[in-house]
Backbone as XML, in Angstrom:
<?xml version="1.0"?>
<chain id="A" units="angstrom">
  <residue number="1" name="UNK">
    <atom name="N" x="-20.515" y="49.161" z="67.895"/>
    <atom name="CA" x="-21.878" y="48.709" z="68.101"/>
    <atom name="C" x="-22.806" y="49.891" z="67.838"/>
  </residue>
  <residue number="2" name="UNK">
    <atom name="N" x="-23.684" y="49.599" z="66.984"/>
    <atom name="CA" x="-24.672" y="50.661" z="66.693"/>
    <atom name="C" x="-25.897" y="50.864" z="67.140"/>
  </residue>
  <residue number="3" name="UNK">
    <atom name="N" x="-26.214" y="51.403" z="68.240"/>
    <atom name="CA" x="-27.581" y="51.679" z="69.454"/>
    <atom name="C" x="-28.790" y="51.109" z="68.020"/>
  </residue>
  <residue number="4" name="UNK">
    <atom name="N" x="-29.805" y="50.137" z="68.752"/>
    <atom name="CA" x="-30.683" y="50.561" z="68.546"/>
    <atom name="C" x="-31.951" y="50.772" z="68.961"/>
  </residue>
  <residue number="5" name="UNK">
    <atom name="N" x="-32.110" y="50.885" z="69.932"/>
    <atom name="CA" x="-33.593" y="51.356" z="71.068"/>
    <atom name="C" x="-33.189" y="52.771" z="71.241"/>
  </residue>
  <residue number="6" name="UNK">
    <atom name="N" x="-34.838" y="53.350" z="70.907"/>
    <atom name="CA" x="-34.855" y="54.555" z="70.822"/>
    <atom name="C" x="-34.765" y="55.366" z="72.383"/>
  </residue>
  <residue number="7" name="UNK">
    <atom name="N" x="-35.548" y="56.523" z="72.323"/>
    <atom name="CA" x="-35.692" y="57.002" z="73.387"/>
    <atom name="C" x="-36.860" y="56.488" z="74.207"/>
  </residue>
  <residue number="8" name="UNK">
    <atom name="N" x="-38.136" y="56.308" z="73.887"/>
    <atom name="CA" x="-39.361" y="56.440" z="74.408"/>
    <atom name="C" x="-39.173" y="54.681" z="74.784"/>
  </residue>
  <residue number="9" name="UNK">
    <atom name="N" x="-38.605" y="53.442" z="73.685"/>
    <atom name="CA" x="-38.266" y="52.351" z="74.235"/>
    <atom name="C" x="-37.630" y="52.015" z="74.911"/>
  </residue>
  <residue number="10" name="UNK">
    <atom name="N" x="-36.588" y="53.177" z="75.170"/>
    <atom name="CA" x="-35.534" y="53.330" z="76.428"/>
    <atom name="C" x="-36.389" y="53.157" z="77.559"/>
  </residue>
  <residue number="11" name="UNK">
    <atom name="N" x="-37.181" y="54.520" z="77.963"/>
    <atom name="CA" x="-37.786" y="54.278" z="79.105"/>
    <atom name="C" x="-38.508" y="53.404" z="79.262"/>
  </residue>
  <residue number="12" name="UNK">
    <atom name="N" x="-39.082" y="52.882" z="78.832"/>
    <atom name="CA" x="-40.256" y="51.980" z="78.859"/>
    <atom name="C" x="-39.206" y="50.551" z="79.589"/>
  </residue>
  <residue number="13" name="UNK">
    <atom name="N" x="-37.853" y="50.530" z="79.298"/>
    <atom name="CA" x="-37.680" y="49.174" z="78.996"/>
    <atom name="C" x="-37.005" y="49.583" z="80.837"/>
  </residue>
  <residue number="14" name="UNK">
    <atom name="N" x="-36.538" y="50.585" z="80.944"/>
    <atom name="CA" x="-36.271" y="50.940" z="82.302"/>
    <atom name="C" x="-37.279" y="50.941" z="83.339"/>
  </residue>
  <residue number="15" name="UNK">
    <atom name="N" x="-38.578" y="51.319" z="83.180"/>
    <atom name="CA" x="-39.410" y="51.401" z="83.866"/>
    <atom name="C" x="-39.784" y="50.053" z="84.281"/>
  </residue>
  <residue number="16" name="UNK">
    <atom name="N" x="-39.944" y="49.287" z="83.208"/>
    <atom name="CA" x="-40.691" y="47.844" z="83.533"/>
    <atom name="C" x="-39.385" y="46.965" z="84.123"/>
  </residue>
  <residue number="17" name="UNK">
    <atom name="N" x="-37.623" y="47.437" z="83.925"/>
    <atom name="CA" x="-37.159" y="46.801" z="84.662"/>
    <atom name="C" x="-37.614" y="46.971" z="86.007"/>
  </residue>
  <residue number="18" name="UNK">
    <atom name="N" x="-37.520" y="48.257" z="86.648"/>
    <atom name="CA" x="-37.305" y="48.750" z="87.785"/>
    <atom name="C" x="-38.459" y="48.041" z="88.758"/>
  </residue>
  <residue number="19" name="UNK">
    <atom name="N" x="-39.953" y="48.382" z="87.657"/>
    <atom name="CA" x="-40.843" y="47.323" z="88.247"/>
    <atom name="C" x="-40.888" y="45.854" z="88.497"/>
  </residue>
  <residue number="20" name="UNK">
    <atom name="N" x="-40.376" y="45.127" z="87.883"/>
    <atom name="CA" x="-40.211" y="43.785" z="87.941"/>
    <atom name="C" x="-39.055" y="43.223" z="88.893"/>
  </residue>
  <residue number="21" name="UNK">
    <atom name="N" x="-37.854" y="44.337" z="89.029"/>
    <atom name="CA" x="-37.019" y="44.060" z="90.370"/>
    <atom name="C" x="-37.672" y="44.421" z="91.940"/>
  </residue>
  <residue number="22" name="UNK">
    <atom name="N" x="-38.305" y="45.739" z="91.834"/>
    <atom name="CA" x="-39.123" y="45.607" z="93.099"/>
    <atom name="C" x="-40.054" y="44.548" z="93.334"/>
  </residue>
  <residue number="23" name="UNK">
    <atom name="N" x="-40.823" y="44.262" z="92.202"/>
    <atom name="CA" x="-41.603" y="43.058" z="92.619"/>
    <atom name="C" x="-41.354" y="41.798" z="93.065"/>
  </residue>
  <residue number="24" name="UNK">
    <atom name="N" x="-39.700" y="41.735" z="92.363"/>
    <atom name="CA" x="-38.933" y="40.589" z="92.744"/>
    <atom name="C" x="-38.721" y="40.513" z="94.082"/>
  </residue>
  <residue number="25" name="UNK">
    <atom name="N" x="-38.191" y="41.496" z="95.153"/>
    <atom name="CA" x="-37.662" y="42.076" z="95.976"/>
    <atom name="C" x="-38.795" y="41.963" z="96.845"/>
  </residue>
  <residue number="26" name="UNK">
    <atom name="N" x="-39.940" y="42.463" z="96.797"/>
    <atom name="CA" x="-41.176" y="42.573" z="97.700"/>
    <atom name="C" x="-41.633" y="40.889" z="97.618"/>
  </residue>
  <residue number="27" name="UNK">
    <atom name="N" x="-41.868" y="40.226" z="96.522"/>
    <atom name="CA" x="-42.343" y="38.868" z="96.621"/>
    <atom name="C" x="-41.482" y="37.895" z="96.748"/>
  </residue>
  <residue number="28" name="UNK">
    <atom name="N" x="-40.087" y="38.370" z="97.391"/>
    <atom name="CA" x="-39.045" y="37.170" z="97.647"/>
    <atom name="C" x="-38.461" y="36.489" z="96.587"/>
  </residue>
  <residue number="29" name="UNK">
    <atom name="N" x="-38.712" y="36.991" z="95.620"/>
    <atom name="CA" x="-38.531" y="35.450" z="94.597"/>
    <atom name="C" x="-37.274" y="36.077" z="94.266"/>
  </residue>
  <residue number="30" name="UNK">
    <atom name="N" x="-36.976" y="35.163" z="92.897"/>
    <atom name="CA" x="-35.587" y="35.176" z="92.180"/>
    <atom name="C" x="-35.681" y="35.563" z="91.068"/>
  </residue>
  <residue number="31" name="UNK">
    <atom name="N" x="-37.807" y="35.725" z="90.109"/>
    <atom name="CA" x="-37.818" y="36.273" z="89.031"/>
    <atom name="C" x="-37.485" y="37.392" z="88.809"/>
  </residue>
  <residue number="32" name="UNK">
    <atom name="N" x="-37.351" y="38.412" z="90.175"/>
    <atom name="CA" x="-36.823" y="39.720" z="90.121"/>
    <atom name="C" x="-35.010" y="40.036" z="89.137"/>
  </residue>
  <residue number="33" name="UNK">
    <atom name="N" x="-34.715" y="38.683" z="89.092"/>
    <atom name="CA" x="-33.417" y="38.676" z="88.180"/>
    <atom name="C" x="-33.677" y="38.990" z="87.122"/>
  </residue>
  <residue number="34" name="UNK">
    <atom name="N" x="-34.796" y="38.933" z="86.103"/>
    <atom name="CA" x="-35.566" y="38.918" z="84.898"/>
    <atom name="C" x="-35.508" y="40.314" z="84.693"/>
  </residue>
  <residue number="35" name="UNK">
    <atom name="N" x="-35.158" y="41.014" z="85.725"/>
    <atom name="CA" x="-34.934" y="42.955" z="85.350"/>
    <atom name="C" x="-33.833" y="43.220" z="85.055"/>
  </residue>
  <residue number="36" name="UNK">
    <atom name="N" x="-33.221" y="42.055" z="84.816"/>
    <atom name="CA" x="-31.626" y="43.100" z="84.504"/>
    <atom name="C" x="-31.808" y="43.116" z="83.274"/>
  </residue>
  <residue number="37" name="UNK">
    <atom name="N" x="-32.974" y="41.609" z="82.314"/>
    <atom name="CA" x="-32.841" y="42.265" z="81.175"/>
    <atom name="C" x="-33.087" y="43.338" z="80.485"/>
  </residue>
  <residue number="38" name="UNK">
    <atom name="N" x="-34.541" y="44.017" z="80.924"/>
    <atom name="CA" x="-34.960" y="45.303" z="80.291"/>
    <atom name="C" x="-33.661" y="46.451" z="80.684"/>
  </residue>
  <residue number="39" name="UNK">
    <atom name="N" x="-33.185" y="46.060" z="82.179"/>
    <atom name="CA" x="-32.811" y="47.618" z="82.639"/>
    <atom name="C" x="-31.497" y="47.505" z="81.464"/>
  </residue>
  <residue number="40" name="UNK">
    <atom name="N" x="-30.525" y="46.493" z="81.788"/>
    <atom name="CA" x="-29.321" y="46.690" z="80.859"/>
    <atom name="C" x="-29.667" y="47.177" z="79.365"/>
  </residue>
  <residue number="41" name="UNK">
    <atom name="N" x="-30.420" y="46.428" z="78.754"/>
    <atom name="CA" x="-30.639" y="47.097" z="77.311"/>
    <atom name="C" x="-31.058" y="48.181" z="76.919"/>
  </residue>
  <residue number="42" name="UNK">
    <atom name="N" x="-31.908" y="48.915" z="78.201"/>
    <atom name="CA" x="-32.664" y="50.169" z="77.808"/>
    <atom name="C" x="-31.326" y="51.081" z="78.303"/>
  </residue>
  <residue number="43" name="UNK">
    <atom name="N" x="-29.911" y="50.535" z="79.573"/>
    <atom name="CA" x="-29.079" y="51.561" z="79.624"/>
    <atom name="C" x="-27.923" y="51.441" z="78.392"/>
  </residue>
  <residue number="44" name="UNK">
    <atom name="N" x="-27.878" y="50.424" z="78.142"/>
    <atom name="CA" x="-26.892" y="50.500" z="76.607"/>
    <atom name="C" x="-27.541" y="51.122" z="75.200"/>
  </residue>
  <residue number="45" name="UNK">
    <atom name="N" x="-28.736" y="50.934" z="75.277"/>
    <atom name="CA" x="-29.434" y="51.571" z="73.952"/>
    <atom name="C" x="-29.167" y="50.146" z="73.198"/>
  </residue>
  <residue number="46" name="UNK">
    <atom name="N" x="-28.847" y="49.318" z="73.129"/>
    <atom name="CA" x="-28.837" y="48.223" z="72.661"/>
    <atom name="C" x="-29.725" y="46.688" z="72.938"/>
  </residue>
  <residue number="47" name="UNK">
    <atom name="N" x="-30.334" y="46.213" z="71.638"/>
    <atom name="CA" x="-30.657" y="45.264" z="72.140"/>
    <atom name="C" x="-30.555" y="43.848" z="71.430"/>
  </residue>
  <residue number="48" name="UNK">
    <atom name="N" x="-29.795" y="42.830" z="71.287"/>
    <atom name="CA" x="-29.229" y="41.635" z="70.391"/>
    <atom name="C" x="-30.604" y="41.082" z="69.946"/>
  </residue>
  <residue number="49" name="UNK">
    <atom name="N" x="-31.825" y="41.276" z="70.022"/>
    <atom name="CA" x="-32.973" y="40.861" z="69.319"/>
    <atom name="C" x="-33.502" y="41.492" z="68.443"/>
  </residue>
  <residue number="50" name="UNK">
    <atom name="N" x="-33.105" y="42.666" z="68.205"/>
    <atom name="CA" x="-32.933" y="43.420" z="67.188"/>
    <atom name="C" x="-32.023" y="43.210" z="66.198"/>
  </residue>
  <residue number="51" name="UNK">
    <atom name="N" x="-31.193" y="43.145" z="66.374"/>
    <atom name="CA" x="-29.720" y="42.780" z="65.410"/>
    <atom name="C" x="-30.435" y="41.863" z="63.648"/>
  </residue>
  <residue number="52" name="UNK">
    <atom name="N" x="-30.914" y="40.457" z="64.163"/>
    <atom name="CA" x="-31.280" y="39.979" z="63.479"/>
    <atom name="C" x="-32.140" y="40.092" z="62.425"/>
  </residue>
  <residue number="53" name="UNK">
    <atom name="N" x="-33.259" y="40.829" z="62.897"/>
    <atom name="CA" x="-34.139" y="40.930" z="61.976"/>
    <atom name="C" x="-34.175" y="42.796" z="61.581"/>
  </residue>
  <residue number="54" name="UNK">
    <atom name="N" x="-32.883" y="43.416" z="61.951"/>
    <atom name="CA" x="-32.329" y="44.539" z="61.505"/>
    <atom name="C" x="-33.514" y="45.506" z="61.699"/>
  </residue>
  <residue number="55" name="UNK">
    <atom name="N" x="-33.556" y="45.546" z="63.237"/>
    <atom name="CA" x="-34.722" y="46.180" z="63.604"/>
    <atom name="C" x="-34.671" y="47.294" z="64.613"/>
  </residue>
  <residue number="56" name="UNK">
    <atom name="N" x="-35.009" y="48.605" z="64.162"/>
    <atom name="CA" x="-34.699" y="49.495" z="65.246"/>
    <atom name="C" x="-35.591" y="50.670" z="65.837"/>
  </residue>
  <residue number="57" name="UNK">
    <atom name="N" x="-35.785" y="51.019" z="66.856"/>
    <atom name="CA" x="-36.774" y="52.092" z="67.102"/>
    <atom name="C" x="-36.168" y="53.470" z="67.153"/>
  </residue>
  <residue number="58" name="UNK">
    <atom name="N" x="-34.771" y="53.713" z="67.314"/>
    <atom name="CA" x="-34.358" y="54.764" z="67.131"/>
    <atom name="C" x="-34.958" y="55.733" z="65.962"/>
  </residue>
  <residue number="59" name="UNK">
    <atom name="N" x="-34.893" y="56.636" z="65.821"/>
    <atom name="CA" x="-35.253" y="57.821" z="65.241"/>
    <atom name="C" x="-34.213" y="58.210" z="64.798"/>
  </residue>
  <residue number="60" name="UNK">
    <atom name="N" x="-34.099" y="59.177" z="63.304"/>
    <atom name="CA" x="-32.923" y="59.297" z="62.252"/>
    <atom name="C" x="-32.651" y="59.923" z="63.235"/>
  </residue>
  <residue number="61" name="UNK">
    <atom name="N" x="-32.960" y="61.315" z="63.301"/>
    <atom name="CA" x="-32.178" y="62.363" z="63.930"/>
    <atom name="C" x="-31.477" y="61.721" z="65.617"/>
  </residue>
  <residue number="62" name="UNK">
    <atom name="N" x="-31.445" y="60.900" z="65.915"/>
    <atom name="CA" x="-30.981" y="60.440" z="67.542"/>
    <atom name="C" x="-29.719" y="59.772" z="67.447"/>
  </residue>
</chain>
């Protein structure tokens, strides 16, 4: 499997998980499940919506 989320989309995609599970967590709900998607993809470097339209933010040198 060949990473493709870069670095800077890494965090980003971690951050807004992390936010959207606390919010889940503080407002009771169950949309807080909706964070595993950012967090998992930003910790694999991978993301299957990319694949398709052969799309990547990585940077050569990374």
């Amino acid at each position: 499997m060949k990473f493709n989320v870069g670095t800077i989309d890494r965090l980003m995609r971690i951050v807004l998980g992390l936010i959207i599970a606390i919010l889940g967590v503080w407002l009771e709900s169950w949309w807080g499940l909706v964070a595993l998607v950012p967090l998992a993809t930003g910790l694999i470097k991978w993301c299957p919506l990319y694949v398709p339209f052969k799309f990547s933010t990585r940077e050569k040198g990374e």
